[in-house]
GUMITI-777254 format. One record per atom (N, C-alpha, C, CB): x, y, z. Coordinates in steps of 0.05 Angstrom, whole numbers, plus 5000, padded with zeros to 4 digits. Glycine has a CB too. Example, Ala and Ser with C-alpha at 12.3 -4.5 7.8 and 13.67 -1.06 7.14 Angstrom:
<pts>
526448865156 524649105156 526449345156 522649115181 525749555142 527349795143 525850015157 528249885114 
</pts>
This chain:
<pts>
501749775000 500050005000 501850255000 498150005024 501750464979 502150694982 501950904989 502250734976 503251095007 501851355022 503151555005 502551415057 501551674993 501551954964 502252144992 497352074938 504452344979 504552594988 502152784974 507352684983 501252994990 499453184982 500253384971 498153244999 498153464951 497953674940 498853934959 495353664930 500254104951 500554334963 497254524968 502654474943 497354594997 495254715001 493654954980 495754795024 495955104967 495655314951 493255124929 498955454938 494554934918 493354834904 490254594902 495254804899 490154594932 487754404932 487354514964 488254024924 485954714968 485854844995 482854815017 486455144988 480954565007 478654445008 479454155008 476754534986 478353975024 478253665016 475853615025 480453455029 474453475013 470653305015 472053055030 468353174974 470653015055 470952595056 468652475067 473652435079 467252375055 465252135062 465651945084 465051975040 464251815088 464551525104 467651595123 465051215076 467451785151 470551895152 469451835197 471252385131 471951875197 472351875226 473452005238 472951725234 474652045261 475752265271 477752055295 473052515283 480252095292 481951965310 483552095322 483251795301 484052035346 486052125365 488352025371 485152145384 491652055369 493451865369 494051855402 495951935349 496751775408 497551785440 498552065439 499951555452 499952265418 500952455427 498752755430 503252475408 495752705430 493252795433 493252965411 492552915459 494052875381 492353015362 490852875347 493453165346 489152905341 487152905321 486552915287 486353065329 486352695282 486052735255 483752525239 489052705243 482052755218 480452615201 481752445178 478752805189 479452215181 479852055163 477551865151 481751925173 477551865120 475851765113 476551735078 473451925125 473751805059 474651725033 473751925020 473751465023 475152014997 474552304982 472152084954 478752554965 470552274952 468052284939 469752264917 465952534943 468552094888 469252074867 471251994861 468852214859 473151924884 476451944869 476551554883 480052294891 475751554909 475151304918 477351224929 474351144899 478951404941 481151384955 481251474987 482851524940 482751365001 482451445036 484751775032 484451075066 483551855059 485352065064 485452065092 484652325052 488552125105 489252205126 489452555133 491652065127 487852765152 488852945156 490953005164 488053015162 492353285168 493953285184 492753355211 495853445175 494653435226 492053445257 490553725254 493953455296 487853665265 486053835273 486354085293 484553675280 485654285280 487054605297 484354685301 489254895277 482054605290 479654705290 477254575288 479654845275 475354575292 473454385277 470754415296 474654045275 468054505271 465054565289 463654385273 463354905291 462954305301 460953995302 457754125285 460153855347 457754325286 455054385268 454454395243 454054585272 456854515235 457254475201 458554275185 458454675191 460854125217 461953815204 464354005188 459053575177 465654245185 467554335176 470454345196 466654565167 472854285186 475154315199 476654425189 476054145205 479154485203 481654625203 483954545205 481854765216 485754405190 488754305196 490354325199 489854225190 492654365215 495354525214 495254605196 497754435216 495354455169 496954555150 495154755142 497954365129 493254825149 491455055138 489154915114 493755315122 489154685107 487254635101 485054535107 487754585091 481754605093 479654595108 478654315099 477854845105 476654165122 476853955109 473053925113 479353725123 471653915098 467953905094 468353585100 465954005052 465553535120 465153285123 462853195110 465153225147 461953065092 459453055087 458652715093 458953175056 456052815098 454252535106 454652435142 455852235082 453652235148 453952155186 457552065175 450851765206 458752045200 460351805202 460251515195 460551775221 462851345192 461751195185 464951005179 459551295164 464750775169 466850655164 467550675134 466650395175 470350645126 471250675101 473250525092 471850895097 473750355085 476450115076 478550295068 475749865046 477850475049 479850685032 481950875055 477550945010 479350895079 480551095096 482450985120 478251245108 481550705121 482650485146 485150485136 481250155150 485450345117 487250235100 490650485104 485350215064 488650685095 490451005088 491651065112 488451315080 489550985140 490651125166 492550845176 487651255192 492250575175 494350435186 496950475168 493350125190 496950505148 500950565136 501350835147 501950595094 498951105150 500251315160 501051355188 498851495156 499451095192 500351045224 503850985226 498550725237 503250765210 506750615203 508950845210 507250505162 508551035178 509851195175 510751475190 509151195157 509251485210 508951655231 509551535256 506451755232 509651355255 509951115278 508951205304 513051025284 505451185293 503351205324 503450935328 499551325323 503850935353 504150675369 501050665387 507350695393 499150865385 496550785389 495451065386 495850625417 492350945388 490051105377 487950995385 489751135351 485651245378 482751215390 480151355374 482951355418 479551275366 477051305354 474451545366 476151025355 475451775368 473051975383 472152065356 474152265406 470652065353 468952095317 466652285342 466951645292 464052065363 463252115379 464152325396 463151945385 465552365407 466752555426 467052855410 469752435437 467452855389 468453065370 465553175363 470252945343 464153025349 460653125344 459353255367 458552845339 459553145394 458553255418 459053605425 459953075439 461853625418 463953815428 461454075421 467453795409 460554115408 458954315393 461154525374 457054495418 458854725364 460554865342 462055075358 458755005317 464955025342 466955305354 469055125370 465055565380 468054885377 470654705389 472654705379 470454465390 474754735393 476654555380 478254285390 478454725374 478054105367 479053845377 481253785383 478653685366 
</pts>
């Protein structure tokens, strides 16, 4: 399995992900993950600087925004994407607050 480097933010400064989750590693950041619409591929964020549970919109270090559309949900494309980014980052654990994150209300940050 291959982990694509990303597009420079200048150039793709929006990402859509479907069927996506929201994880927490041991070093307490946060990152979405799930599958971009039409392309049918998983994506890892970078960690979360922002994010309101009302509109399902976020904020990433890197400054890009990330639209959630649809409930939560599971994604093979996105699983798949987050255990090698795990690898490659070498999180040695994680947690699944998808839940915890929706609660937070709008203006949170995760």
């Amino acid at each position: 399995m291959a982990i694509w480097k990303t597009r420079p933010i200048d150039e793709v400064h929006e990402v859509v992900l479907v069927r996506w989750k929201v994880f927490e590693t041991e070093r307490g950041e946060c990152h979405f993950v799930g599958t971009r619409p039409g392309r049918g591929t998983g994506r890892v964020s970078s960690a979360i600087v922002e994010f309101d549970a009302r509109t399902c919109v976020g904020v990433t270090r890197s400054g890009r925004r990330y639209v959630l559309e649809g409930a939560p949900g599971t994604s093979l494309e996105g699983e798949v994407t987050w255990a090698g980014w795990c690898q490659v980052n070498r999180v040695a654990s994680y947690r699944d607050v998808t839940d915890e994150s929706l609660v937070g209300g709008a203006g949170e940050t995760t």
